[in-house]
C-alpha positions as CSV (number, residue, x, y, z in Angstrom):
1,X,-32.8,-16.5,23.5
2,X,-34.2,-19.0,20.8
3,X,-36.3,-18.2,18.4
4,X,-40.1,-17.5,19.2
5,X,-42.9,-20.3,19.7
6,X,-45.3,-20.4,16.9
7,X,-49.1,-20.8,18.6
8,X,-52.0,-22.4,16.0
9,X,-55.2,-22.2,17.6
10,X,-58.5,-21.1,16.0
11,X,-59.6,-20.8,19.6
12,X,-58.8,-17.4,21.0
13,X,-59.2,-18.6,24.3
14,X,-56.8,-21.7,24.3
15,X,-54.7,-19.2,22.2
16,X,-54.6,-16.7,25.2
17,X,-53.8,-19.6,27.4
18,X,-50.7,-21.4,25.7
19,X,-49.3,-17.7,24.7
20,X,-49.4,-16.5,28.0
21,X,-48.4,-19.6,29.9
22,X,-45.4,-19.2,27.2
23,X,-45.0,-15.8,27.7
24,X,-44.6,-16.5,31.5
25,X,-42.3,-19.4,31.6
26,X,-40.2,-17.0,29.2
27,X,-40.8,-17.7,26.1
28,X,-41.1,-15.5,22.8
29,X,-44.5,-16.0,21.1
30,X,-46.2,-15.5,18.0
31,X,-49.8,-16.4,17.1
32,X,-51.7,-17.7,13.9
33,X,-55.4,-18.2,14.1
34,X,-55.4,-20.7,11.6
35,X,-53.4,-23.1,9.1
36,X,-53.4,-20.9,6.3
37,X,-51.7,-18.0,8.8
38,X,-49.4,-20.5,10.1
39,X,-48.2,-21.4,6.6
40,X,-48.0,-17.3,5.9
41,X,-45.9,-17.1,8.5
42,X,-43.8,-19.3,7.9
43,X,-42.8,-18.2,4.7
44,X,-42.2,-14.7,5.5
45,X,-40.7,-14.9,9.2
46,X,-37.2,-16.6,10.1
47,X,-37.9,-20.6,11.8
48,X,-39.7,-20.5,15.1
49,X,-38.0,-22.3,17.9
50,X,-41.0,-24.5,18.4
51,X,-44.6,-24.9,17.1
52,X,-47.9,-25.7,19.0
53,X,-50.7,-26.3,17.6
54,X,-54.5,-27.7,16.8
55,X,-55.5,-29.7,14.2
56,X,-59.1,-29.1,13.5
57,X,-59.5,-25.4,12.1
58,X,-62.0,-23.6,10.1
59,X,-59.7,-22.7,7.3
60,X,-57.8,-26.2,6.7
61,X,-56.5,-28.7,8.9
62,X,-53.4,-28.2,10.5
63,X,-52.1,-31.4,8.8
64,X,-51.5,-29.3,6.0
65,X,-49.4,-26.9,7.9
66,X,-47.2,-29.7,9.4
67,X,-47.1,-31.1,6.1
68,X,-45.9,-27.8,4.7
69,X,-43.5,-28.0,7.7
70,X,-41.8,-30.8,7.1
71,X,-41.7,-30.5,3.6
72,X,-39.6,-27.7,3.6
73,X,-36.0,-27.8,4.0
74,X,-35.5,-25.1,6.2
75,X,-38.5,-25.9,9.0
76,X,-38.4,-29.8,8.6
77,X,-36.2,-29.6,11.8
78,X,-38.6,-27.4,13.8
79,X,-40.6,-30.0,16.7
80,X,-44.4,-29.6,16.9
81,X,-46.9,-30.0,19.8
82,X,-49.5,-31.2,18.6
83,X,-52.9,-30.4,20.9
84,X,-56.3,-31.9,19.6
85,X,-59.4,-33.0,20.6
86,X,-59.4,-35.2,18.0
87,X,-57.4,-38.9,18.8
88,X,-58.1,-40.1,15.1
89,X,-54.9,-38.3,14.6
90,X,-52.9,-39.4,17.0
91,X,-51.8,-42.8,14.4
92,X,-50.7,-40.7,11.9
93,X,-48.8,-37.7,13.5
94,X,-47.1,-39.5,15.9
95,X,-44.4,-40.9,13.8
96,X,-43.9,-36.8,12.5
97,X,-44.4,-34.3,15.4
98,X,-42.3,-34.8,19.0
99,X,-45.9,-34.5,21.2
100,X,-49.2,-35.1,20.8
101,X,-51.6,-34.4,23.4
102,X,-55.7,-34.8,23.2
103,X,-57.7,-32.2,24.8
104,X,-58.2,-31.1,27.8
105,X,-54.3,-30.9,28.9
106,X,-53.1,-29.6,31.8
107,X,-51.3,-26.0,30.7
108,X,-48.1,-27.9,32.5
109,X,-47.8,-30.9,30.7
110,X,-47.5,-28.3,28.0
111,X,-44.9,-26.4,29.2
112,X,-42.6,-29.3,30.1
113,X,-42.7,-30.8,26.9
114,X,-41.7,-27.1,25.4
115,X,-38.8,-27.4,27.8
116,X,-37.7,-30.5,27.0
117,X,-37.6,-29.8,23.4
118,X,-36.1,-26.7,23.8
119,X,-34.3,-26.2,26.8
C-alpha cells in the first residue's frame, strides 16, 4: 500500500468529508488543519503518497506549503489536489500541482483524480 494521503483543510467539515471518502475508497489518511501543520508534517513524517488541499487558511496560505513542497528535494515529486474556492489561483498553480478544482466539487471528481495519480 502507498504511502498515506496528506488532507489540508481548515474546514473540519470538508476535512471529514475528503478523509473519509479517502478512507473508504481505501486510502491511508493524515490530516493537517492548516499550512503551517502541513509543513510540520512534512518535515517530520516520511513523503505522503498524495496531497489535497485548500488554499485559503487562517494561518498562511497554502501556496506556501506547495511552495515548501516543491522546493524540497525529497517531496517535489509528490502531486497535489488542489481544492479552492478561490479561481484567482487557478493561473498560477496550474503549471505546479496535477489538479485544481474550485469549490463546490463533487466528492467523486476527487477521488478519480486521486486514482489516476496514484493508482
Amino acid at each position: 500500500m502507498p504511502n498515506p494521503i496528506l488532507v489540508v483543510e481548515d474546514d473540519p467539515d470538508l476535512r471529514y468529508l475528503y478523509t473519509t471518502a479517502l478512507t473508504q475508497s481505501n486510502y491511508d489518511v493524515i490530516q493537517a488543519r492548516n499550512s503551517g501543520e502541513a509543513i510540520n508534517l512534512l518535515q517530520s513524517e516520511d513523503a505522503p503518497a498524495l496531497i489535497v488541499m485548500d488554499i485559503s487558511m487562517p494561518d498562511a496560505p497554502g501556496t506556501k506549503a506547495i511552495d515548501f513542497v516543491r522546493s524540497e528535494e525529497r517531496l517535489m515529486n509528490i502531486p497535489i489536489i488542489v481544492i479552492t474556492a478561490n479561481e484567482h489561483y487557478e493561473e498560477r498553480l496550474t503549471p505546479i500541482v496535477e489538479r485544481f478544482f474550485l469549490k463546490p466539487v463533487a466528492i467523486s471528481e476527487i477521488i478519480r483524480a486521486v486514482k489516476e495519480l496514484i493508482p
